[in-house]
VEXZA-231127 format. One record per residue (C-alpha): x, y, z; residue in three letters; residue number from 1. Coordinates in pm, 1 decimal. Example, Ala and Ser with C-alpha at 12.3 -4.5 7.8 and 13.67 -1.06 7.14 Angstrom:
BEGIN
     east    north       up  aa   i
   1230.0   -450.0    780.0 Ala   1
   1367.0   -106.0    714.0 Ser   2
This chain:
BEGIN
     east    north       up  aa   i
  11666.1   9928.5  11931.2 Unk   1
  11742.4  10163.4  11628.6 Unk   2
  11373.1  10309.1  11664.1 Unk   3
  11390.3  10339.0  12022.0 Unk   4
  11721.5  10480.2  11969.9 Unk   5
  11537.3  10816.5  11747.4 Unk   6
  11241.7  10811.6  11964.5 Unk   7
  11471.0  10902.4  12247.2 Unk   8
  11687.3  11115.9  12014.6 Unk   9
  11342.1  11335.4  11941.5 Unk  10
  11319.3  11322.2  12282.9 Unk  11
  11058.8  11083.2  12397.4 Unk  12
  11104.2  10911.5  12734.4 Unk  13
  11202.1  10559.7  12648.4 Unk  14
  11158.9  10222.1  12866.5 Unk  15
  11270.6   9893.9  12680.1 Unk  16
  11171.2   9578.1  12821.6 Unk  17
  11361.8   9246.9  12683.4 Unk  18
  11436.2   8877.0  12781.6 Unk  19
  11793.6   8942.8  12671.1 Unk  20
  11978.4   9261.1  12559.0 Unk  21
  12285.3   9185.7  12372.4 Unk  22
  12414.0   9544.9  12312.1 Unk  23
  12587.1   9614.4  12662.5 Unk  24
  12646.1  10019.4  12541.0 Unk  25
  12434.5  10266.0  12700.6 Unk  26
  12170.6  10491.8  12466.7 Unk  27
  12075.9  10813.1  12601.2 Unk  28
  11701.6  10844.4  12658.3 Unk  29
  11647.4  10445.8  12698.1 Unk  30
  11634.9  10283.7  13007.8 Unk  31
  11634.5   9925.8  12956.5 Unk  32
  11477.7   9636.4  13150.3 Unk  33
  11624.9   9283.4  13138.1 Unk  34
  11359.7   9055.1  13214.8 Unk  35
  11424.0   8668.0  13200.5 Unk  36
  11076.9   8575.4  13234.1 Unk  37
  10934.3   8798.8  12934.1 Unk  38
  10919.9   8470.6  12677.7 Unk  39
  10850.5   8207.6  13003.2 Unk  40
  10492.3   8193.3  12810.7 Unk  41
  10298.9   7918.7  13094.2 Unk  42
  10328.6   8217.5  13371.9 Unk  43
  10132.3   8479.1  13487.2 Unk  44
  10175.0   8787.8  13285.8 Unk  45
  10285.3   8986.8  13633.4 Unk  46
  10575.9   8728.1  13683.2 Unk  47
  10640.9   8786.4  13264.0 Unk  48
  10633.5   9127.1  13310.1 Unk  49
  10778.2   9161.5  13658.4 Unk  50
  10933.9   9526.4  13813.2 Unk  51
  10885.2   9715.1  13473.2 Unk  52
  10495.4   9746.3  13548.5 Unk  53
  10565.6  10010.5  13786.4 Unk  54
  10699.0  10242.0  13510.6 Unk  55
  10409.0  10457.7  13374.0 Unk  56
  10345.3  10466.8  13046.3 Unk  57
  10135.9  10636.4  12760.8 Unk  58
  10155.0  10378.4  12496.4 Unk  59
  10333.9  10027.5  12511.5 Unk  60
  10497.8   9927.8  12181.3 Unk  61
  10517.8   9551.0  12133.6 Unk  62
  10722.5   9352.2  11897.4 Unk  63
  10780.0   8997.3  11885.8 Unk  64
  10552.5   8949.0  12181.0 Unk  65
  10271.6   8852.5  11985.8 Unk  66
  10060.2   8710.5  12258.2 Unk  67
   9705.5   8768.3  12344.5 Unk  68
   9685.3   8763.3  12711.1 Unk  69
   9995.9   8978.2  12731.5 Unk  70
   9823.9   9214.3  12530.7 Unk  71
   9514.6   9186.9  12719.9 Unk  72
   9694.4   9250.8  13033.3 Unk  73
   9888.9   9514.4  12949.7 Unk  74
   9603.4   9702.2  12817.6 Unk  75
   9480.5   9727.7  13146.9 Unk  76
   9800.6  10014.5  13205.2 Unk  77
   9837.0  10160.9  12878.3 Unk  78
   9682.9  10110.3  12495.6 Unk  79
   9902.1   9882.9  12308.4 Unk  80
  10079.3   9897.1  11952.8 Unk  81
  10200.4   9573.9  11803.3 Unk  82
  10501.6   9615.4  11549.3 Unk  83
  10443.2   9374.1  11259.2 Unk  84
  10772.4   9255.1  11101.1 Unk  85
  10668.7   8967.8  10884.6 Unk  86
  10418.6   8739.1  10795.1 Unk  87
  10289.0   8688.2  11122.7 Unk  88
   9910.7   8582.3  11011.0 Unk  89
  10102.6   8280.5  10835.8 Unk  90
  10170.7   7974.2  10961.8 Unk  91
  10453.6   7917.6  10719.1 Unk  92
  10562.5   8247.3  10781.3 Unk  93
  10705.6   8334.3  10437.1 Unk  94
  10320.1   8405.7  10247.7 Unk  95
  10408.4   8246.0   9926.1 Unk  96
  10332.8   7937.0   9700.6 Unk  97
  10606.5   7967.4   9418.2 Unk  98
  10898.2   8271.3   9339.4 Unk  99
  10624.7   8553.2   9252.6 Unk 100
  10302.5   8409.9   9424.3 Unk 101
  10192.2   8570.8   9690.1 Unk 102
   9945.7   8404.5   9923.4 Unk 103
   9606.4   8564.4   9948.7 Unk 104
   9477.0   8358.9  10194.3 Unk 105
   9357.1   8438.5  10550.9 Unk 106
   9480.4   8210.6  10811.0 Unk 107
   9219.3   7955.8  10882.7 Unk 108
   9123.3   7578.8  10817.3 Unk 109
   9148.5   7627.2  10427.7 Unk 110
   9564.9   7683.7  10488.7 Unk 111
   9610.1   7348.0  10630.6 Unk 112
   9581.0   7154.0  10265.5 Unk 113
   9741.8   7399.9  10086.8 Unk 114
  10027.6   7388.7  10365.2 Unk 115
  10082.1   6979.1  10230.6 Unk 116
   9936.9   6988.2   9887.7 Unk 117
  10029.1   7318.8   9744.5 Unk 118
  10364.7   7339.9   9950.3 Unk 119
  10353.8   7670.6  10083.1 Unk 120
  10500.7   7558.6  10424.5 Unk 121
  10822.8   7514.8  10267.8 Unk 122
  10983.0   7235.1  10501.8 Unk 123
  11045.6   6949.1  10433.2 Unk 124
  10899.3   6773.8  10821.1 Unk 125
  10520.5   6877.3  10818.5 Unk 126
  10479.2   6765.0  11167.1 Unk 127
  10577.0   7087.0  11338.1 Unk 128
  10309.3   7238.1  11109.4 Unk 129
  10002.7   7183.6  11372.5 Unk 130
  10170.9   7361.2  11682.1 Unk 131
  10284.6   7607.7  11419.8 Unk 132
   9926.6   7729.7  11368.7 Unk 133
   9806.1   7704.4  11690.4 Unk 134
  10082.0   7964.1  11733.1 Unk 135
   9980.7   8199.0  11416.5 Unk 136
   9636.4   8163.1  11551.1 Unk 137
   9743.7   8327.0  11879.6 Unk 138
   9949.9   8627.9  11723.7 Unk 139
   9673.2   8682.7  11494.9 Unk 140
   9410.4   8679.7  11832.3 Unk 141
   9667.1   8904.9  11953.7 Unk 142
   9660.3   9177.9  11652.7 Unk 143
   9320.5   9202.5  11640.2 Unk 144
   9281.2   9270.2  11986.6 Unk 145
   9538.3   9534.9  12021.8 Unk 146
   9477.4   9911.6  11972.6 Unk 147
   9680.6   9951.7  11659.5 Unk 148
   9919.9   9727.6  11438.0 Unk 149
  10234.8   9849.0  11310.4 Unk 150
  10388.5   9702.8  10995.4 Unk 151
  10633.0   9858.1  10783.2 Unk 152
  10534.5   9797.3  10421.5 Unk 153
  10280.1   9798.7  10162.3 Unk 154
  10295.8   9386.6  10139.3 Unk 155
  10282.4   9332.7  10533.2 Unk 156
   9984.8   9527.4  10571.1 Unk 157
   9834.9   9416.5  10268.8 Unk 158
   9870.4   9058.3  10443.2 Unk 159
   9766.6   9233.9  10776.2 Unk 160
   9397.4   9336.8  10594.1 Unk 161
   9315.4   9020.9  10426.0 Unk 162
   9319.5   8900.9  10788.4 Unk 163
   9105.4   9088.3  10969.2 Unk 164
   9327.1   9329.9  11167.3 Unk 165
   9246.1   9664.0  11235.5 Unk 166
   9324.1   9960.2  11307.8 Unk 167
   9669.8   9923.3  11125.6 Unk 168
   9917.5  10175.7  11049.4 Unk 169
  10250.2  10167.4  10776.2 Unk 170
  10578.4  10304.7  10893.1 Unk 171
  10875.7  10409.6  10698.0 Unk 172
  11181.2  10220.4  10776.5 Unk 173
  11513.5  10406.6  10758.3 Unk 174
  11821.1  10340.8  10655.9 Unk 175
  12025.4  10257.3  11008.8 Unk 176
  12394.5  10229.2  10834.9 Unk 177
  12647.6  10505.7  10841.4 Unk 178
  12743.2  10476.9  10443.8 Unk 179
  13147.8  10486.9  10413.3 Unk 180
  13260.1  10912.6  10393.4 Unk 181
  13451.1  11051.7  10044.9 Unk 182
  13377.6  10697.4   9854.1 Unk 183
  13263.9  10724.0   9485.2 Unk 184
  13095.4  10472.6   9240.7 Unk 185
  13345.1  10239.8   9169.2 Unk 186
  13526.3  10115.2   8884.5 Unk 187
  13528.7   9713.6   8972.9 Unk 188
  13256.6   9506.7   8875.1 Unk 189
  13135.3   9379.6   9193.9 Unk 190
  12769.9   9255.6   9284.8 Unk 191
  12646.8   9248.9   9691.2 Unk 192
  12462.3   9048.1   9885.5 Unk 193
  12320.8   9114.6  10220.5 Unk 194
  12083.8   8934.3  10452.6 Unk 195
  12063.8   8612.3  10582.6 Unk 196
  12131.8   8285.1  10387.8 Unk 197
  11856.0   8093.5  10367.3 Unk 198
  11604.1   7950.7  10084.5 Unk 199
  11391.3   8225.4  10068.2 Unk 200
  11654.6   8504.4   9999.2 Unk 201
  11733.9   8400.2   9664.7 Unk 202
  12102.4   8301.1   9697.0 Unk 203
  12064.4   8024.2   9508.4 Unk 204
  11938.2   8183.0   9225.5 Unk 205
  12223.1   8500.0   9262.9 Unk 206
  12495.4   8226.4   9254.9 Unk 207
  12297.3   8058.8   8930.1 Unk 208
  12301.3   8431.7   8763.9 Unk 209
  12686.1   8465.4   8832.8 Unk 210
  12734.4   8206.3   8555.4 Unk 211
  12655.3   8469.7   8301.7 Unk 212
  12786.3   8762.5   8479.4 Unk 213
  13141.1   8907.0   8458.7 Unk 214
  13171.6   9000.5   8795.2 Unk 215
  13260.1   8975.8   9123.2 Unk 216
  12989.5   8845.2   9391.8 Unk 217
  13007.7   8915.7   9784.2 Unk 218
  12754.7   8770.1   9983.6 Unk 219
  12757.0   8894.0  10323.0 Unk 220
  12551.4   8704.8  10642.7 Unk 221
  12507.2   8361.6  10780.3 Unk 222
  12239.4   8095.4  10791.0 Unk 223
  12134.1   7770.7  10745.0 Unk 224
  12246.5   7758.7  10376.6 Unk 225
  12561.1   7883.3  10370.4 Unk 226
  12758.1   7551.1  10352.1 Unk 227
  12529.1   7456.4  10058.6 Unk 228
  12555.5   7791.5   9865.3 Unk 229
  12945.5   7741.6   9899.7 Unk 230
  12881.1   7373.4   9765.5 Unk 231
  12677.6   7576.2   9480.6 Unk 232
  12938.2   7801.0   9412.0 Unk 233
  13221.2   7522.4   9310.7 Unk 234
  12967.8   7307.7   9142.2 Unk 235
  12877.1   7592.7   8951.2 Unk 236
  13238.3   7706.3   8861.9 Unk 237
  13219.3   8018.0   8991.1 Unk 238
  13401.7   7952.9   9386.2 Unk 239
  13677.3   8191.6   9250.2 Unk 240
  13423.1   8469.1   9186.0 Unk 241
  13191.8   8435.0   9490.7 Unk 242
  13316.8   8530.5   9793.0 Unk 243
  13121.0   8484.5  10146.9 Unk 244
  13229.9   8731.7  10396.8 Unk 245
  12966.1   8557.4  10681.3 Unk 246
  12867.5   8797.8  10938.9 Unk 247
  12960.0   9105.8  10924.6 Unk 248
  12921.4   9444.3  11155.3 Unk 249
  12768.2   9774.0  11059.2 Unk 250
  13110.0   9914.9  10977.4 Unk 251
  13185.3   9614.7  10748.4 Unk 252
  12905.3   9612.8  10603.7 Unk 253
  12923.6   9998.9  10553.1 Unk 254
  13231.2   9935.3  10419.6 Unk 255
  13159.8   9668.7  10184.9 Unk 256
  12884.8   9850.3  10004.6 Unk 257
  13131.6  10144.4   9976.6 Unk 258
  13323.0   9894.8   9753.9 Unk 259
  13022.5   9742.1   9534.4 Unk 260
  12882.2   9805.2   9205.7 Unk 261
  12530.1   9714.0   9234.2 Unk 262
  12366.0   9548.4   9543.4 Unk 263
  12098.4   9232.2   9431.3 Unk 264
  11778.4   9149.3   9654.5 Unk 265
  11729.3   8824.1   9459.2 Unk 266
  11427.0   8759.5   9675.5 Unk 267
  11216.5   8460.2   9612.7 Unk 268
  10925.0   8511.9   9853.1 Unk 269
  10760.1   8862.3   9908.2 Unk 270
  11018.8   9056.1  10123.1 Unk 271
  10831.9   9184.7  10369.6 Unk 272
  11044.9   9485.4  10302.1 Unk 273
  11392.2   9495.0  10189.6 Unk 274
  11605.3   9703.7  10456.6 Unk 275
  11933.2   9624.9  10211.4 Unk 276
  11750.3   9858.0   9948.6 Unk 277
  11759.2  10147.3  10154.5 Unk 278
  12086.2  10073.5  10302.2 Unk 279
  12228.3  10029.1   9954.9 Unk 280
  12043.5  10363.6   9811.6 Unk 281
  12198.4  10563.7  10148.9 Unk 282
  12556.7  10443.1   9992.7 Unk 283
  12458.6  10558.7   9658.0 Unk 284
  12478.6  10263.5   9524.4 Unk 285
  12154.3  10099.3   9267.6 Unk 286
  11949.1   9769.1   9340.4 Unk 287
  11859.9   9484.7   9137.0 Unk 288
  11592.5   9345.5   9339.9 Unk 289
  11270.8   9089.1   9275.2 Unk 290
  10950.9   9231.3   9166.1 Unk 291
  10809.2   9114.3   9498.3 Unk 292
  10646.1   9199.5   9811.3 Unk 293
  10736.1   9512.8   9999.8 Unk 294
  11021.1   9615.8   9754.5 Unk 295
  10804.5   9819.4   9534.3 Unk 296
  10777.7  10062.4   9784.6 Unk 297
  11109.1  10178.3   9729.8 Unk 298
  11259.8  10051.9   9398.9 Unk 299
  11141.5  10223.7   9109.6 Unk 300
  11223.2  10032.9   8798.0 Unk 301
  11456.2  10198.5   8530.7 Unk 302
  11523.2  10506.9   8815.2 Unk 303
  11707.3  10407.3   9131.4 Unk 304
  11748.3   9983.6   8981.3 Unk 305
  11572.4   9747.7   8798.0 Unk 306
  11279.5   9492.1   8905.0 Unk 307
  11314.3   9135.4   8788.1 Unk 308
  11087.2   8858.3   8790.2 Unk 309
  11158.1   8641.8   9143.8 Unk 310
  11346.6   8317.5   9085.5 Unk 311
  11466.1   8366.1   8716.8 Unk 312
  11864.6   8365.4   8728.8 Unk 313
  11859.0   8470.3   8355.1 Unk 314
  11680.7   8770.0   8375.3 Unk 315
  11895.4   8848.1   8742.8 Unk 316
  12213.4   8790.2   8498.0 Unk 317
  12067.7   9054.6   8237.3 Unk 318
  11960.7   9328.0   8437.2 Unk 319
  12295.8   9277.2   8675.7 Unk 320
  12512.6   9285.4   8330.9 Unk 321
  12327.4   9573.0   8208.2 Unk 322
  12406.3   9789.4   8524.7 Unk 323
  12746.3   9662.7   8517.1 Unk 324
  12834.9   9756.9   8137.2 Unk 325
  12726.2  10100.0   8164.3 Unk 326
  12870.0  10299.8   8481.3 Unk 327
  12706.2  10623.5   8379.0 Unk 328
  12336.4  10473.5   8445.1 Unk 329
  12468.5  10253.3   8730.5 Unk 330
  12579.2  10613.0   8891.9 Unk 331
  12262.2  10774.6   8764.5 Unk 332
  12063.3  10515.6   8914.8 Unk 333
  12246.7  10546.7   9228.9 Unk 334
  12223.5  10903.1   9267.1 Unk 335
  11856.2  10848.7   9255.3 Unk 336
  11805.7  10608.0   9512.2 Unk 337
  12034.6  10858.2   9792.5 Unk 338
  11835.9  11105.8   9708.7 Unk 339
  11493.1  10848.3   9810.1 Unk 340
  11692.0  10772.4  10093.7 Unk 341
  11711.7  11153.1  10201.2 Unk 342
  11377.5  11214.8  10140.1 Unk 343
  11124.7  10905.8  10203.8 Unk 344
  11351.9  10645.2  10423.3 Unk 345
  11462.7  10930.3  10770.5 Unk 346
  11510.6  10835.4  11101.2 Unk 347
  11272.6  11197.9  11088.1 Unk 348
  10941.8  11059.9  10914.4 Unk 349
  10939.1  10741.5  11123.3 Unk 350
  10981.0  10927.1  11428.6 Unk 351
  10699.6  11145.0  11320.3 Unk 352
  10474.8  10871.6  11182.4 Unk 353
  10513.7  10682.5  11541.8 Unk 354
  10407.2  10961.7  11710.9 Unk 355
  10090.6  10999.6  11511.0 Unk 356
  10024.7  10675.3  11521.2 Unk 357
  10039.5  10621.4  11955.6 Unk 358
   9835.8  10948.0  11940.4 Unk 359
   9595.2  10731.0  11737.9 Unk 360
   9601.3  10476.0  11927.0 Unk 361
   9565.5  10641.7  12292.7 Unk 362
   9252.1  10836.7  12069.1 Unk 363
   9160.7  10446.7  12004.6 Unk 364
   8756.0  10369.8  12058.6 Unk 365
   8856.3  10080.6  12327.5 Unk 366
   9088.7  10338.7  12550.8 Unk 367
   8823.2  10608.7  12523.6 Unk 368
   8589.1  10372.7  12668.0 Unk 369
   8800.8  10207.3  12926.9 Unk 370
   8876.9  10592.3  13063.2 Unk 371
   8510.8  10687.0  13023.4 Unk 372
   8665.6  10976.2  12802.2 Unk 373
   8355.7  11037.2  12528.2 Unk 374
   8404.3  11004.7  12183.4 Unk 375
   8475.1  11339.8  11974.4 Unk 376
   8164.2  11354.8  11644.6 Unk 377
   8377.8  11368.0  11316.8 Unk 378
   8354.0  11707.7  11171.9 Unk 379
């Protein structure tokens, strides 16, 4: 909701359609739709889509609806834009082999051995796996047919080309946190954490790094792998040091970077993009962050943090200890990351780049067609 939230904020009449809203607070300039049957996937797409179809529209902006008759359908009212958050051309959904490999691959036939043999799926029961792809095989269907896909990255559309989709379009994210007023960079040594606890965020290897680190570690969110990263943490010897806050709301979370020294991304597959970075450069605050998928688009090693190599807790340890040690570069290199943050990463530029991307996509060569409109000769 935070970009329908500065689409209506520029402005810009704004319908959201969702199976479930969670947020009961009004926003000014959205009307929302709650609509049950959006996900009921075996029913017509009028029943899916229900009452909302009588709301005209100039574009419809998709995300997590990733289905190709739903797309097809709607089409027929409005061209459609399809937000790409992940990996959704991969059946394993996290696009890597090992801590720094990126999968090249397109999704096809060839991914099903290197699913099993090479391990890229990641689970430990492969026999979801086959319904998984039929799945990635219908989002992908789904991309390729609509009039323009979103993603917000370098690394997701990089994945996005190698599989065929076009036209595509990047988008800057923006920091959606209001940093803590009148706080400064501060003395205590404290590392942050935030995301979700699972494999592929790294905490494992953060909680490895802490060993060698004289510092204080906060790892804020919940997942699957909490209980065992706590395990980690007293097998380890460093409980007393680590401290999991679980989930936490903006204003905690605000507040929490406020109080840190450094934030770490310890990413081991390619982070689609990294929101934490910005958040942490809006704070003023510098990022130690893997050398991995969408996070060179905003971390510039030695300037506003430092890059490591994904999965090494040694070289995590160094660059965090580094930072730590010397509080005039940690300030310096959070200094530089605000002022990214108040430059690159606005609620502003993505508002902008939207807009120039529906106009692109009403422009599309399928909606031309389908209106009869003829096609303007480049000049």
């Amino acid at each position: 909701m935070t970009s329908a939230a500065a689409l209506a904020r520029a402005g810009v009449e704004v319908h959201v359609l969702a199976g479930r809203i969670d947020a009961e607070e009004a926003i000014p300039g959205i009307t929302t739709h709650r609509w049950p049957n959006l996900f009921k996937l075996d029913a017509p797409p009028e029943v899916r889509i229900g009452e909302p179809l009588e709301v005209t529209a100039d574009v419809i902006h998709m995300h997590q609806t990733e289905d190709p008759f739903l797309v097809s359908f709607m089409q027929q009212k409005a061209p459609v834009v399809i937000s790409v958050h992940g990996y959704s051309a991969c059946t394993a959904a996290v696009h890597y082999f090992r801590p720094g490999q990126e999968c090249q691959r397109p999704h096809g036939l060839g991914c099903a051995p290197n699913l099993i043999a090479r391990g890229c799926a990641h689970v430990r029961d492969p026999r979801p796996l086959p319904a998984t792809y039929r799945r990635t095989t219908r989002r992908l269907t789904a991309l390729r047919n609509a009039d323009l896909a979103i993603s917000y990255s370098s690394a997701v559309d990089r994945h996005l080309g190698i599989n065929g989709v076009a036209p595509r379009r990047v988008i800057p994210l923006f920091a959606t946190l209001v940093p803590e007023a009148g706080t400064e960079q501060p003395s205590a040594r404290r590392v942050l954490f935030a995301g979700r606890i699972i494999e592929a965020k790294g905490v494992g290897v953060l909680i490895r790094a802490a060993r060698a680190v004289d510092a204080e570690f906060v790892i804020c969110g919940d997942g699957v792998r909490l209980p065992a990263m706590r395990r980690l943490a007293q097998r380890l010897g460093v409980a007393e040091r680590v401290r999991f806050t679980g989930w936490l709301s903006a204003r905690e979370l605000a507040r929490e970077l406020a109080r840190a020294s450094v934030v770490a991304l310890p990413s081991v597959w390619p982070e689609p993009f990294g929101l934490a970075g910005i958040e942490a450069f809006a704070a003023g605050r510098p990022v130690v962050a893997s050398a991995t998928g969408g996070t060179g688009d905003w971390l510039e090693d030695g300037v506003n943090g430092i890059a490591v190599k994904p999965g090494d807790a040694g070289e995590l340890a160094r660059a965090l200890g580094s930072l730590l040690d010397d509080p005039e570069r940690q300030g310096a290199m959070g200094a530089a990351g605000k002022a990214m943050a108040a430059t690159r990463f606005t609620a502003e530029r993505h508002v902008a780049a939207l807009l120039d991307a529906y106009a692109s996509a009403i422009g599309s060569p399928r909606v031309l067609a389908s209106t009869g409109t003829p096609a303007q000769d480049g000049g």
